[in-house]
TORPA-4810 file (N, C-alpha, C, O; in nm, 3 decimals):
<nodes>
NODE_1_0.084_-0.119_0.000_0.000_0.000_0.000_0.089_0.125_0.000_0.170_0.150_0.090_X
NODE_2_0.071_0.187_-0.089_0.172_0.347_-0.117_0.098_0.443_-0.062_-0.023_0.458_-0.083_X
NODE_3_0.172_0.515_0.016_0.103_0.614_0.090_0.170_0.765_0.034_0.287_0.799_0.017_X
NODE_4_0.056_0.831_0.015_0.063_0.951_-0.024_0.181_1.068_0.032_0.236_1.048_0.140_X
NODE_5_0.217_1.194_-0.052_0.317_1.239_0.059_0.199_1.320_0.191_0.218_1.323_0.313_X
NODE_6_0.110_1.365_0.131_-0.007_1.423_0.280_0.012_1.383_0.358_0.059_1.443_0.455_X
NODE_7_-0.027_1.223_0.352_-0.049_1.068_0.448_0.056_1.118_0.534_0.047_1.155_0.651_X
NODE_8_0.163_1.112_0.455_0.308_1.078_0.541_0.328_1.204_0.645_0.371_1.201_0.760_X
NODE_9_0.283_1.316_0.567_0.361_1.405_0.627_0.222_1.484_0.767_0.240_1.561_0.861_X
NODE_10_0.079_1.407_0.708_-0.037_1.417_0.818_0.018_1.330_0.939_0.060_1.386_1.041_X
NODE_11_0.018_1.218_0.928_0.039_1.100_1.002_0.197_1.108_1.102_0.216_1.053_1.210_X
NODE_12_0.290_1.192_1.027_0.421_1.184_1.115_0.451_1.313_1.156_0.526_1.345_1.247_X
NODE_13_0.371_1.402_1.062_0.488_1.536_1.098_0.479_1.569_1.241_0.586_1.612_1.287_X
NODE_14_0.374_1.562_1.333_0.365_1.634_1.448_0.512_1.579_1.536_0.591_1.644_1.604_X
NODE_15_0.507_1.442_1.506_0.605_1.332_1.557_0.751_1.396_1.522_0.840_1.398_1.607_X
NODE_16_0.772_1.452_1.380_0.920_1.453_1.377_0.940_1.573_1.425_1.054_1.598_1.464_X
NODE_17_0.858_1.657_1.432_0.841_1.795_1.483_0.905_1.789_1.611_1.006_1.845_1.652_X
NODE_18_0.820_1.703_1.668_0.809_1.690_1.822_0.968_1.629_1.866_1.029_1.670_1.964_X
NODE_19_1.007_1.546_1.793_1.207_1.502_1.805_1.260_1.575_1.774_1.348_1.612_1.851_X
NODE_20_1.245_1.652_1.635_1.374_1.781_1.626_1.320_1.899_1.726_1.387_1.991_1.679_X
NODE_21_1.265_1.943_1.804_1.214_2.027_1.893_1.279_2.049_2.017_1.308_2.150_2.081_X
NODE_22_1.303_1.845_2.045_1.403_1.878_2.149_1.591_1.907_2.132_1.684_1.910_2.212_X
NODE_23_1.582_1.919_2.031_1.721_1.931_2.026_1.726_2.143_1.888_1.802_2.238_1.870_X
NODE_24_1.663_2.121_1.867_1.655_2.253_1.796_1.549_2.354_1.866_1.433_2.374_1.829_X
NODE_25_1.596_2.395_1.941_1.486_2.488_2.028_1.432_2.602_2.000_1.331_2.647_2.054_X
NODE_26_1.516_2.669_1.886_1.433_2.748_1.826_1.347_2.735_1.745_1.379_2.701_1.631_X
NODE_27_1.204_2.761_1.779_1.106_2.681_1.698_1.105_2.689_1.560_1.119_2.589_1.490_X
NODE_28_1.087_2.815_1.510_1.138_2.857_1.348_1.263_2.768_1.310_1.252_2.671_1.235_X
NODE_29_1.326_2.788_1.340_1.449_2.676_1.273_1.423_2.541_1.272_1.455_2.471_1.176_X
NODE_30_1.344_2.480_1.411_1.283_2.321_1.427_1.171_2.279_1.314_1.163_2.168_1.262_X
NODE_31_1.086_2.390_1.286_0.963_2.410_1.179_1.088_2.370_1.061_1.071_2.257_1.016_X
NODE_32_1.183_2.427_1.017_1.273_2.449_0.897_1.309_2.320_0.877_1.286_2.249_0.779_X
NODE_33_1.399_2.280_1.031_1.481_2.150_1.000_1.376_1.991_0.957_1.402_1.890_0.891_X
NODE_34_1.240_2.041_1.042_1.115_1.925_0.998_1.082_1.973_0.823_1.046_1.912_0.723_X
NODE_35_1.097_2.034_0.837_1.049_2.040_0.611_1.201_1.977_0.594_1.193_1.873_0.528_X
NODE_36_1.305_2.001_0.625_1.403_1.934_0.546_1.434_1.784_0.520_1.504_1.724_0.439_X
NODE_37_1.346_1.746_0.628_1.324_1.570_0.701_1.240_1.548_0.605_1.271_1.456_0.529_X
NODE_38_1.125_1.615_0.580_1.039_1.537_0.473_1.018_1.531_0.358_0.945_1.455_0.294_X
NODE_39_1.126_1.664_0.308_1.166_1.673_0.164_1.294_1.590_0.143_1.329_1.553_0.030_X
NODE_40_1.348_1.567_0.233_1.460_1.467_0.202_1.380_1.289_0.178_1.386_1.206_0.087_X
NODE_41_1.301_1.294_0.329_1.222_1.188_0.264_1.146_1.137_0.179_1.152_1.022_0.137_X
NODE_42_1.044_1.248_0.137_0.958_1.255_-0.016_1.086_1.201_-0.114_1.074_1.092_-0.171_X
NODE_43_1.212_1.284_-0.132_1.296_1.284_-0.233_1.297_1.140_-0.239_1.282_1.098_-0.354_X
NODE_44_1.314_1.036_-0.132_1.402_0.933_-0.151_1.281_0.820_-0.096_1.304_0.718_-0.031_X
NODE_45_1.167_0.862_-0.134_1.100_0.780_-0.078_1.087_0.623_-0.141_1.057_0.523_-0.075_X
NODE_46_1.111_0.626_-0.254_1.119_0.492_-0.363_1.257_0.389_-0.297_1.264_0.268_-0.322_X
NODE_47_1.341_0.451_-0.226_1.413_0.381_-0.147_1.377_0.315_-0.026_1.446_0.227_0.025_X
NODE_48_1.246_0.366_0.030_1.185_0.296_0.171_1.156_0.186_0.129_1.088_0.139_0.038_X
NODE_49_1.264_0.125_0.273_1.217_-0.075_0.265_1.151_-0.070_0.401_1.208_-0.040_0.505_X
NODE_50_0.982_-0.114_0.382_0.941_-0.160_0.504_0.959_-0.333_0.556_0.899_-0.400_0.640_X
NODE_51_1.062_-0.359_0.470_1.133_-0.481_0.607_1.237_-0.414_0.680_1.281_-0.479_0.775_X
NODE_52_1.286_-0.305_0.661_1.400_-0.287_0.738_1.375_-0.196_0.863_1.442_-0.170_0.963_X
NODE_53_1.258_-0.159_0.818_1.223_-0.012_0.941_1.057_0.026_0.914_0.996_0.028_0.808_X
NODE_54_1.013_0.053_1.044_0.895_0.119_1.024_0.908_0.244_0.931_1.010_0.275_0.869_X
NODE_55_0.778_0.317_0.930_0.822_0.459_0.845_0.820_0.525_0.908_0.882_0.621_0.862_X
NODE_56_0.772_0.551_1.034_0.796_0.616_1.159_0.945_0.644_1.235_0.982_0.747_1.290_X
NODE_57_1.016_0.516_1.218_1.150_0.490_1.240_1.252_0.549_1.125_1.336_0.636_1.144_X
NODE_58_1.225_0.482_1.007_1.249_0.537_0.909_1.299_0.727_0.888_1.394_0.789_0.840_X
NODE_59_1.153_0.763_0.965_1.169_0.924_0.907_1.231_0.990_1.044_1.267_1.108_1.033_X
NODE_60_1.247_0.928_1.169_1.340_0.962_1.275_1.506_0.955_1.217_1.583_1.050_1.231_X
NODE_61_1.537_0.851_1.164_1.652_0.808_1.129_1.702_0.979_1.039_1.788_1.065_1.058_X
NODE_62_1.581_0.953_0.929_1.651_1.130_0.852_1.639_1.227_0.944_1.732_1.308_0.950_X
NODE_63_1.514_1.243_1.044_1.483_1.350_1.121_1.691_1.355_1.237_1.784_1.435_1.223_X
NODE_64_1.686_1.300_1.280_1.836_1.281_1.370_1.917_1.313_1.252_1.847_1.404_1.208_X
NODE_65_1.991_1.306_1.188_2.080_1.334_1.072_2.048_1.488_1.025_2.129_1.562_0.968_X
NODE_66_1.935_1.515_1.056_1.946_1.625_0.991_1.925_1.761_1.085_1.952_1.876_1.050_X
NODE_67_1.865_1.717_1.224_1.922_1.789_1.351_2.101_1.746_1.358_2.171_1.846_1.367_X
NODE_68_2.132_1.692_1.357_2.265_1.666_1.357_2.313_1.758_1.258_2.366_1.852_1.317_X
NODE_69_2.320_1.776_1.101_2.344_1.820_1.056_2.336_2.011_1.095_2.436_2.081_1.105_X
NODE_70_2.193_2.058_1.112_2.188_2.189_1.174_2.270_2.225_1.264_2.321_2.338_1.268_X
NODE_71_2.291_2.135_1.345_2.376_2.171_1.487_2.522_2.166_1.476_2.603_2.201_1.562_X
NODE_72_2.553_2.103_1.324_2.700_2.081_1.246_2.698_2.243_1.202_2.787_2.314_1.249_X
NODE_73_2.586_2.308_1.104_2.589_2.381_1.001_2.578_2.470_1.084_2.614_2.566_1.017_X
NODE_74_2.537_2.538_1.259_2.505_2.687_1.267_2.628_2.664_1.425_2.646_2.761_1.499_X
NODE_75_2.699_2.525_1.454_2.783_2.541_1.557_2.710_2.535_1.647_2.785_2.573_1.737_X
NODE_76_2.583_2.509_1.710_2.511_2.555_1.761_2.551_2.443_1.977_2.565_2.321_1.990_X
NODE_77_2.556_2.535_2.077_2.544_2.433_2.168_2.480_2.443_2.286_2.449_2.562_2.295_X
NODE_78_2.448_2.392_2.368_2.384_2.460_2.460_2.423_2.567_2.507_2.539_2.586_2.469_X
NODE_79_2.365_2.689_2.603_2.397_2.817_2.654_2.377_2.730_2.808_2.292_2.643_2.824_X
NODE_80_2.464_2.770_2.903_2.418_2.730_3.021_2.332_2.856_3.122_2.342_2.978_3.112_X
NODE_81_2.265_2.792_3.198_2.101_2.865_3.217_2.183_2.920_3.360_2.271_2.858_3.420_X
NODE_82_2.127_3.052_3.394_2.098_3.045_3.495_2.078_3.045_3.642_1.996_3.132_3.673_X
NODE_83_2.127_2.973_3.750_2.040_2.895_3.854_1.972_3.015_3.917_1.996_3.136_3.911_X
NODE_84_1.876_2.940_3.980_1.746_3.029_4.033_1.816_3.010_4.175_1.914_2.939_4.198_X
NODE_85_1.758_3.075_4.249_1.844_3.116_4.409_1.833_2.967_4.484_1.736_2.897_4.456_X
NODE_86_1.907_2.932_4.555_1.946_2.810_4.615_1.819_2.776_4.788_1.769_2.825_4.889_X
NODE_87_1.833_2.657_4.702_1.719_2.580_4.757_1.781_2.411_4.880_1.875_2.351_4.827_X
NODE_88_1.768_2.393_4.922_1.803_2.219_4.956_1.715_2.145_4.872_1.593_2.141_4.856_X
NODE_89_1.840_2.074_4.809_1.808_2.026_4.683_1.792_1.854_4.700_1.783_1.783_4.600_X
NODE_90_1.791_1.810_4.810_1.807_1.636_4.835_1.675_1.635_4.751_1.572_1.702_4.742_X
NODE_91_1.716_1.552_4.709_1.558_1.448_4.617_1.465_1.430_4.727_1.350_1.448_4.687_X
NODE_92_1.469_1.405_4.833_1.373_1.439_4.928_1.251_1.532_4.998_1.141_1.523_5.052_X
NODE_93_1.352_1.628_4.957_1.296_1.752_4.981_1.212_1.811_4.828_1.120_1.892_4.832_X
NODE_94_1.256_1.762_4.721_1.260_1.838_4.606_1.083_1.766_4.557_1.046_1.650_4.536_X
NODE_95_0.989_1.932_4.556_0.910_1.877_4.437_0.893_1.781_4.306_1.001_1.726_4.287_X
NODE_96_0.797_1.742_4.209_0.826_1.721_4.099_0.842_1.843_4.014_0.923_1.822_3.923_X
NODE_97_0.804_1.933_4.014_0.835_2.044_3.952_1.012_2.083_3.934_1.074_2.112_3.832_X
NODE_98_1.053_2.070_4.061_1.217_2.129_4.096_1.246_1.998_4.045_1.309_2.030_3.944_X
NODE_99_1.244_1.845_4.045_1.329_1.760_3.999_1.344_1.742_3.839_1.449_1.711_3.782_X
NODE_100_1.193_1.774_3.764_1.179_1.810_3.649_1.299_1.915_3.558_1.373_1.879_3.466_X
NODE_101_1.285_2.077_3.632_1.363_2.131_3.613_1.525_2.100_3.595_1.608_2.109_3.504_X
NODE_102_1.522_2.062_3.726_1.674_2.031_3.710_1.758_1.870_3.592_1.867_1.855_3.538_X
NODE_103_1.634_1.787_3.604_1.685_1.729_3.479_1.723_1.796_3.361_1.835_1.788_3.311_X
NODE_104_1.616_1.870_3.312_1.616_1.931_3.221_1.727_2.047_3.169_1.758_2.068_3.052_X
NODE_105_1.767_2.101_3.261_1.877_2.148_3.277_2.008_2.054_3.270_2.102_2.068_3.192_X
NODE_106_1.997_1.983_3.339_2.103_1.903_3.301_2.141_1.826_3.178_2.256_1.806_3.138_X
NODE_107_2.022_1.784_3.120_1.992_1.770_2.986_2.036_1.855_2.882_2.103_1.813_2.788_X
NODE_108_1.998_1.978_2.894_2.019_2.065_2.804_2.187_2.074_2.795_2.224_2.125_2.689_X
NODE_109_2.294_2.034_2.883_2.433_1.983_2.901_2.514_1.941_2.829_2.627_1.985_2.805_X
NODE_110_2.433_1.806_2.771_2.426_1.705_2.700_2.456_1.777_2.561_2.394_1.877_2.524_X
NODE_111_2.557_1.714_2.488_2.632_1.730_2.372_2.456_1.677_2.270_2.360_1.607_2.302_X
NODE_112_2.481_1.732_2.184_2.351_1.725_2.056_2.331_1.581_2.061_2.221_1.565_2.114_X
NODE_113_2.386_1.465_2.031_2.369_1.334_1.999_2.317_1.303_2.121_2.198_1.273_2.126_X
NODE_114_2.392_1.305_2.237_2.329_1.244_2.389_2.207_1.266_2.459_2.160_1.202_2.553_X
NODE_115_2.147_1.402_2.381_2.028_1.465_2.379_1.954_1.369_2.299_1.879_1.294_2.360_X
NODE_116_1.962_1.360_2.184_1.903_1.284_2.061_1.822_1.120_2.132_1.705_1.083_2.137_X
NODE_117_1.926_1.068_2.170_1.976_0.930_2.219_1.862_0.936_2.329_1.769_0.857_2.315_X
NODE_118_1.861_0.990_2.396_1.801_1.023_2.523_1.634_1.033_2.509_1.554_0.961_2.568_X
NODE_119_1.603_1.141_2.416_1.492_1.170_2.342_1.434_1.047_2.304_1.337_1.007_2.367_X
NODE_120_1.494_0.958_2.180_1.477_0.873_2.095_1.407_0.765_2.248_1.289_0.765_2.282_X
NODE_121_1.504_0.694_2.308_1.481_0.581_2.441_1.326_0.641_2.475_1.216_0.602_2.436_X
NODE_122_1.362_0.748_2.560_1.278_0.768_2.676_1.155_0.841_2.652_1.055_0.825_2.722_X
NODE_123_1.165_0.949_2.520_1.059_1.028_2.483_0.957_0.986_2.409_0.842_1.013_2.442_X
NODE_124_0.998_0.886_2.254_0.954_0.854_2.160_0.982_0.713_2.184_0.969_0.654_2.077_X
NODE_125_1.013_0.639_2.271_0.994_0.527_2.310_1.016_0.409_2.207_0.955_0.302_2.200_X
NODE_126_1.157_0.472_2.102_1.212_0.315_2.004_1.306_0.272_2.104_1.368_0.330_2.193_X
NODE_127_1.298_0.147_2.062_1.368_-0.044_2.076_1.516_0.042_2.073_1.552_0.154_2.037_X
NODE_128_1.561_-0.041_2.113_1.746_-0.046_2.127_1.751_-0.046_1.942_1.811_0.035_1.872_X
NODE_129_1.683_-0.143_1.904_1.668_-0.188_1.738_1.677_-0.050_1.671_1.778_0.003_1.623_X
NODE_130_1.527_0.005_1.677_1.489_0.104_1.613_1.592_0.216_1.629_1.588_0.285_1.527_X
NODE_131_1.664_0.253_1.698_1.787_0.338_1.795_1.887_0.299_1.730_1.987_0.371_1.738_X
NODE_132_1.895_0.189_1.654_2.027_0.156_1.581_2.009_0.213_1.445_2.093_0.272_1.376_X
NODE_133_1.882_0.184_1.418_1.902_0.174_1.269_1.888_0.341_1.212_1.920_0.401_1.109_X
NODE_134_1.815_0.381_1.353_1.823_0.546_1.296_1.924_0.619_1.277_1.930_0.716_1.202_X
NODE_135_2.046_0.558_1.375_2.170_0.603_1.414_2.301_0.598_1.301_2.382_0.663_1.236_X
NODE_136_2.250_0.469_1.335_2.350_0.381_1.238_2.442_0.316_1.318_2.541_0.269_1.263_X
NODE_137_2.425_0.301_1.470_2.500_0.274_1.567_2.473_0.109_1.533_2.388_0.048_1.466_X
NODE_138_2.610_0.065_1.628_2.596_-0.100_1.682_2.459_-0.124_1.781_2.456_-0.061_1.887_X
NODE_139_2.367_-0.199_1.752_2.292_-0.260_1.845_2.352_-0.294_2.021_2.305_-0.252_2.127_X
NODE_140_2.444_-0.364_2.003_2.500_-0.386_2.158_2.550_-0.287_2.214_2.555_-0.291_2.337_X
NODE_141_2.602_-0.172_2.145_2.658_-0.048_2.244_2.558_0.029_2.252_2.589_0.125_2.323_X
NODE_142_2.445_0.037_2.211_2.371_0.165_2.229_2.319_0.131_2.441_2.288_0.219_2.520_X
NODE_143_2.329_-0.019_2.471_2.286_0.011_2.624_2.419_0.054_2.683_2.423_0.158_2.749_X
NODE_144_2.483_0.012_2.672_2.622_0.076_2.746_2.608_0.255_2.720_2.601_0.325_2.821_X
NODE_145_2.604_0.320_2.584_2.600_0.426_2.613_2.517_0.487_2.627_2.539_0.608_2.619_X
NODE_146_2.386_0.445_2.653_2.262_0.522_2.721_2.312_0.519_2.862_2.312_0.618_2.935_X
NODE_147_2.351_0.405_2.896_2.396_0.403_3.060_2.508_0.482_3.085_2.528_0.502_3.205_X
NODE_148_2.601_0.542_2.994_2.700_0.664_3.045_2.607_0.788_2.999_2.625_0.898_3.052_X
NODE_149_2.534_0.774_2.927_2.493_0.949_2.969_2.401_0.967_3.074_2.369_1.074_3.125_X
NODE_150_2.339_0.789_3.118_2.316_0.867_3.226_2.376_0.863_3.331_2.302_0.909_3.418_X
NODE_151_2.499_0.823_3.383_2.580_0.860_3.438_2.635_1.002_3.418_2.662_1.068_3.518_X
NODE_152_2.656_1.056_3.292_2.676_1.235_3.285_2.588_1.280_3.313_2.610_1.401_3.318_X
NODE_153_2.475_1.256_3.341_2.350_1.330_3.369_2.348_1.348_3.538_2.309_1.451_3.593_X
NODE_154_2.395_1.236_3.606_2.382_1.229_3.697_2.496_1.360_3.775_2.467_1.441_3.864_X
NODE_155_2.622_1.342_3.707_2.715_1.461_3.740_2.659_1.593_3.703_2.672_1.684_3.785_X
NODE_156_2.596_1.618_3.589_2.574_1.750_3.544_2.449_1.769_3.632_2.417_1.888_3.637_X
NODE_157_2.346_1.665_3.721_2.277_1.721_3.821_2.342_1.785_3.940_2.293_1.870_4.014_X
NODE_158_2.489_1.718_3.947_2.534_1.744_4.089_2.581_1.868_4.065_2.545_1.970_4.124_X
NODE_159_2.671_1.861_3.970_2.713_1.988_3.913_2.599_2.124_3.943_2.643_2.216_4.013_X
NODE_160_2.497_2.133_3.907_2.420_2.220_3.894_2.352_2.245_4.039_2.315_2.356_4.077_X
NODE_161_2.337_2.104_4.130_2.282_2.140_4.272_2.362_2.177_4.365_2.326_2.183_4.483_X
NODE_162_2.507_2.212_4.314_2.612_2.244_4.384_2.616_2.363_4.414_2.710_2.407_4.481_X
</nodes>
């Protein structure tokens, strides 16, 4: 069944929107870098194999490559934020609001790819699988290095509640 470019771009765009968003924060440019995802994909669409990848997966795989690429083409890296006046910060004490924040912050830390990686797992919820093939990474290292960023995550919290 051939699906239209509408289809494709009704059915996914909010989705790729919603992945390059977190890593391209300026929305105008995230709006930009999502048309470039789906004109690259329209372009090459006679190349989609649905044994190898969903099309969902599929259009993450260009969507990551081509946030990657932006963040190649404008240098772009995080600005560090900030801190709001000092609080006792034990996870104990800390709202969900304040623990939210401060991930997020710490996140924002995170080199472009480790952001991506992060997103991809936990946000948009692909397979170790699907995480490879968008990447182009090895299947067996992608748990090892989800598990060191979040180990950097864990420093760039301390870092920041310091």
């Amino acid at each position: 069944m051939e699906r239209t470019e509408r289809e494709i771009i009704a059915q996914y765009g909010a989705d790729v929107l919603r992945f390059v968003s977190r890593t391209v924060h300026c929305h105008e440019d995230a709006e930009e870098v999502t048309q470039d995802v789906f004109v690259r994909a329209l372009r090459s669409l006679e190349r989609y194999d649905e044994g190898r990848a969903s099309m969902r997966t599929w259009l993450m795989r260009i969507a990551y490559s081509e946030a990657m690429r932006y963040h190649e083409r404008h240098n772009k890296r995080p600005t560090m934020v900030a801190l709001d006046e000092r609080r006792d910060d034990s996870p104990e004490t800390m709202d969900d609001d304040r623990r939210i924040d401060l991930l997020e912050r710490a996140i924002r830390q995170l080199p472009d790819d480790e952001r991506l990686l992060l997103s991809m797992r936990y946000s948009d919820g692909l397979s170790i699988r699907e995480m490879a093939f968008v990447t182009g990474m090895k299947e067996q290292s992608l748990p090892v290095r989800l598990q060191r960023i979040r180990e950097r995550l864990k420093l760039e919290i301390s870092k920041i509640r310091d």
